[in-house]
C-alpha positions in Angstrom: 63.2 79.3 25.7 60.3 81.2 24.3 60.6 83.8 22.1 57.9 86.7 21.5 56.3 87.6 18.1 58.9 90.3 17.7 61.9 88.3 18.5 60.9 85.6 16.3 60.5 88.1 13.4 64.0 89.5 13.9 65.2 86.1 13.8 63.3 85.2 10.9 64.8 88.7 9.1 68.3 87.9 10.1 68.2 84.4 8.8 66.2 85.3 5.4 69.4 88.3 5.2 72.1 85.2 5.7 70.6 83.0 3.5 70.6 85.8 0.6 74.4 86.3 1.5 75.2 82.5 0.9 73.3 82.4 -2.2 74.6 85.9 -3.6 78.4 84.5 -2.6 77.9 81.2 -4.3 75.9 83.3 -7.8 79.7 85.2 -7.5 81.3 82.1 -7.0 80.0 80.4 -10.0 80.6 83.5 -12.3 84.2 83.4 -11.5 84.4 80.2 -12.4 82.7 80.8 -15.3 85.2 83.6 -16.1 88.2 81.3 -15.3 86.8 78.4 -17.4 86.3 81.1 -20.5 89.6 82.2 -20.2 91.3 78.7 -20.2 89.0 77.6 -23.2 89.6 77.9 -26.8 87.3 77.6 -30.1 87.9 74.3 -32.3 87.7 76.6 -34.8 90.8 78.7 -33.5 93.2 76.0 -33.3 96.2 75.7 -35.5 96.5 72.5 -37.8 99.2 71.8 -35.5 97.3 71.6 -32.4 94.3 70.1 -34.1 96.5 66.7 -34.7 97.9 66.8 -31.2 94.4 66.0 -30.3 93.1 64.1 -33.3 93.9 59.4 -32.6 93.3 57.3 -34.7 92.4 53.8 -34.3 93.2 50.9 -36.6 89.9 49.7 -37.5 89.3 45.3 -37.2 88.4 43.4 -39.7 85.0 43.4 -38.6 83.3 40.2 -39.9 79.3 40.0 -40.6 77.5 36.6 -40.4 73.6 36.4 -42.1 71.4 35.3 -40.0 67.4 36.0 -40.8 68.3 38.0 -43.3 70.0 40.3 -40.6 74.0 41.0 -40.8 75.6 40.8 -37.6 78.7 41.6 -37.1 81.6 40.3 -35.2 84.7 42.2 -34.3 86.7 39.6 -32.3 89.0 37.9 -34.6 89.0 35.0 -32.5 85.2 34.5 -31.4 84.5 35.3 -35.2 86.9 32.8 -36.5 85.6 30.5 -33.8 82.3 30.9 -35.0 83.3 29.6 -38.3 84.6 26.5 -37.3 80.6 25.7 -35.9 78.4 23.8 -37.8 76.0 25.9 -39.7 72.7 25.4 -37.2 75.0 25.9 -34.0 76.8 29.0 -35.5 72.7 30.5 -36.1 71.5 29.6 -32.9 74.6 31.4 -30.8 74.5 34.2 -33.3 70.5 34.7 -32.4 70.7 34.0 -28.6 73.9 36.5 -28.1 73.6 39.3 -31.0 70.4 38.8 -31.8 68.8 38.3 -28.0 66.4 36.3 -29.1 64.8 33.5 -26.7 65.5 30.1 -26.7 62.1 29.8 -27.1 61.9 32.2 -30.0 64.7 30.4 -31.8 62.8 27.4 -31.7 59.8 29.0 -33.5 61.9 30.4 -36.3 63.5 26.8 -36.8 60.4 24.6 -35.5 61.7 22.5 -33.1 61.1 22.2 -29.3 62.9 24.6 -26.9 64.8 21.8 -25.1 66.2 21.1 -28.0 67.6 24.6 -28.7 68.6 24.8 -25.1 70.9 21.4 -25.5 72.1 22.4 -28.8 73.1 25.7 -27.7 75.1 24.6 -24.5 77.1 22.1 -27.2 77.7 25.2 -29.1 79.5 27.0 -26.2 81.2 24.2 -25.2 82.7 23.6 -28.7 83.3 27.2 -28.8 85.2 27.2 -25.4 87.1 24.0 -26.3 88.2 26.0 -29.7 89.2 29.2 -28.0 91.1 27.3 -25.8 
């Protein structure tokens, strides 16, 4: 179906004129909600002592522990990995602690203690495996 110039303007109008209704509804829309949401809402400042602590938790902090390595202090919060950890020989403990909290390389770890990568990589799978057999 053809339309002629003038038809296709009038469409063209009454389209523009419904497209500036949805948008005018929707700018309404979105002040009343607005409204509604500024009604429902209240200061921090306003609130009574009372309802303050109704919203206020507070958490029992963990014994976080911290472990040195390269002159860094990284902290553990699992009691058990932590105390875990521990129970590792000194070079296994540094080598998890820099390829899991650190994210360093295996590569990179064997710079820092000059040795050959393979050898990081075997020492750190006996590391998880005597962590895993002491979490167990």
């Amino acid at each position: 179906m053809k339309l002629t110039k003038q038809e296709q303007d009038i469409v063209r109008r009454k389209f523009c004129k419904y497209c500036i209704k949805v948008m005018e509804g929707e700018a309404l829309y979105y002040l009343r909600q607005l409204d509604r949401q500024q009604q429902k809402e209240v200061c921090f400042s306003e609130l009574t002592p009372e309802q303050r602590n109704q919203l206020s938790a507070y958490d029992d902090l963990l014994e976080i522990n911290y472990f040195q390595v390269m002159n860094t202090d990284v902290p553990v919060r699992d009691e058990d990995i932590s105390n875990a950890l521990k129970k590792l020989p000194e070079r296994k403990r540094m080598i998890i602690l820099m390829a899991f909290f650190l994210d360093m390389t295996e590569q990179e770890i064997a710079d820092y203690y000059h040795l050959v990568q393979s050898t990081v990589h075997y020492q750190k799978e006996k590391s998880l495996q005597m962590l895993k057999n002491i979490l167990e």
